[in-house]
N, C-alpha and C positions, 0 to 999 in steps of 0.2 A: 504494500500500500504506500509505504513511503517511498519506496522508487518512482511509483507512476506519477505522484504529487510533486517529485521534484525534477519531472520528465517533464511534465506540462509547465511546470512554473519558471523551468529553463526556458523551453520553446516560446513561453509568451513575452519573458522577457527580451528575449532576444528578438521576435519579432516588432515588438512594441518599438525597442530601440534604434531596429532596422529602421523601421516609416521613420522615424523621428529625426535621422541622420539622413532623409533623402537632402543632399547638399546638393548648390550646382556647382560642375567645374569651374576651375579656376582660369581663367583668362589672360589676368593680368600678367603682362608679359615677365615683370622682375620676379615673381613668383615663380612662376614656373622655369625663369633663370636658372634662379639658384637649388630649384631643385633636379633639375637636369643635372645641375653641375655635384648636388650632394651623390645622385645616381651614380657619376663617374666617379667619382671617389671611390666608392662600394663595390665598383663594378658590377649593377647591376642593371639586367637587360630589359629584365621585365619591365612590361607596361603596367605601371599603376597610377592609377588616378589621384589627383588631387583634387580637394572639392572642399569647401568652406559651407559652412552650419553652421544656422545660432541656436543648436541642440547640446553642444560640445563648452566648457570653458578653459580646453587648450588642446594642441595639438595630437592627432592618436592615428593610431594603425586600426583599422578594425576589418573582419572579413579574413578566413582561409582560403577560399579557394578566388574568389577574387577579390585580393584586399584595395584596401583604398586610403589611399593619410587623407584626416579631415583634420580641416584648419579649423580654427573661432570667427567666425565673422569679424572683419578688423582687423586682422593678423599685420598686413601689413603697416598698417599705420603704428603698432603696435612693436616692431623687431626691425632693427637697421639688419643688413647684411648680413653679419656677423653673426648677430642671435638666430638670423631664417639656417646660417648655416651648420649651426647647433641641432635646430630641432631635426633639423628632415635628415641631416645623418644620426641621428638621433632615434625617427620616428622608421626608416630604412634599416635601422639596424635590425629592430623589431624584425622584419622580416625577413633580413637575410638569416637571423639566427632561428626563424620559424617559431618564435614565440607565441603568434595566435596557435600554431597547430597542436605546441606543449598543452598552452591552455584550456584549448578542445578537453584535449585527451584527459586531462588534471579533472577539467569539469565530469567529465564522462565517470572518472574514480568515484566522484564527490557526490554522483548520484547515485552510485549502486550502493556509497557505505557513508551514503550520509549522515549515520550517526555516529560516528566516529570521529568526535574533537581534535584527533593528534591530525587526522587529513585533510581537517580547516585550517587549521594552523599551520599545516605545512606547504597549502597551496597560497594563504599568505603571507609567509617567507617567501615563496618562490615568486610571486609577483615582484614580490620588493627588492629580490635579489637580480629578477632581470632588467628592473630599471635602475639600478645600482650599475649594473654588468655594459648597459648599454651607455649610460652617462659616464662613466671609465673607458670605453670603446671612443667612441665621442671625441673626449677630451683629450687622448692618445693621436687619432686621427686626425686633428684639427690640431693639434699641438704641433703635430708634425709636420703639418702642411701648412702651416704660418711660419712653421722654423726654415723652410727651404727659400 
């Protein structure tokens, strides 16, 4: 019974958040500059979209199979340069390291033994530790690439 209750209250929230997050792409050409240019950093090929929502109150990855970085409404007015190119290798790294698909998978544990305290708490530590992981990533990468 508690499985099926937190099969459905997954799916709903994740739906819920889906509509909520329909963003439109981003346009603006310094925006997508500099995320182009976070892409080359990462080496990354894939196409993913960037798309700004006033559902969000800062930058994220959301979406496995096709993900997408949504901005906050405002973003730019909000980050010179420098900070645009913090987040999006920042929000990229998320996905080169496949962290939405960990958290699938975390989620997927969390509903078969959801009552199990030690595997809440340890899914968040792992959140916490992959934005820890990623903001260390980050700041290696951009360290270094300001140092040349």
């Amino acid at each position: 019974m508690g499985i099926a209750v937190f099969i459905i209250a997954a799916g709903l929230i994740n739906l819920r958040f889906s509509n909520r997050i329909q963003g439109r792409l981003v346009t603006d050409m310094k925006l997508l500059k500099a995320f182009e240019e976070a892409k080359n950093k990462l080496n990354i090929k894939a196409k993913i979209p960037l798309a700004q929502t006033g559902a969000i109150t800062s930058p994220s990855l959301y979406g496995v199979f096709r993900p997408k970085v949504l901005l906050p409404m405002g973003t730019l007015k909000e980050f010179n340069e420098e900070q645009l190119d913090y987040v999006f290798v920042h929000e990229l790294l998320h996905f080169k390291r496949k962290d939405m698909a960990v958290n699938w998978l975390t989620q997927g544990l969390l509903i078969i033994h959801w009552f199990n305290p030690l595997l809440w708490y340890s899914f968040y530590k792992l959140r916490e530790d992959q934005e820890i992981a990623c903001d260390a990533i980050t700041l290696e990468k951009i360290g270094a690439d300001y140092a040349k």
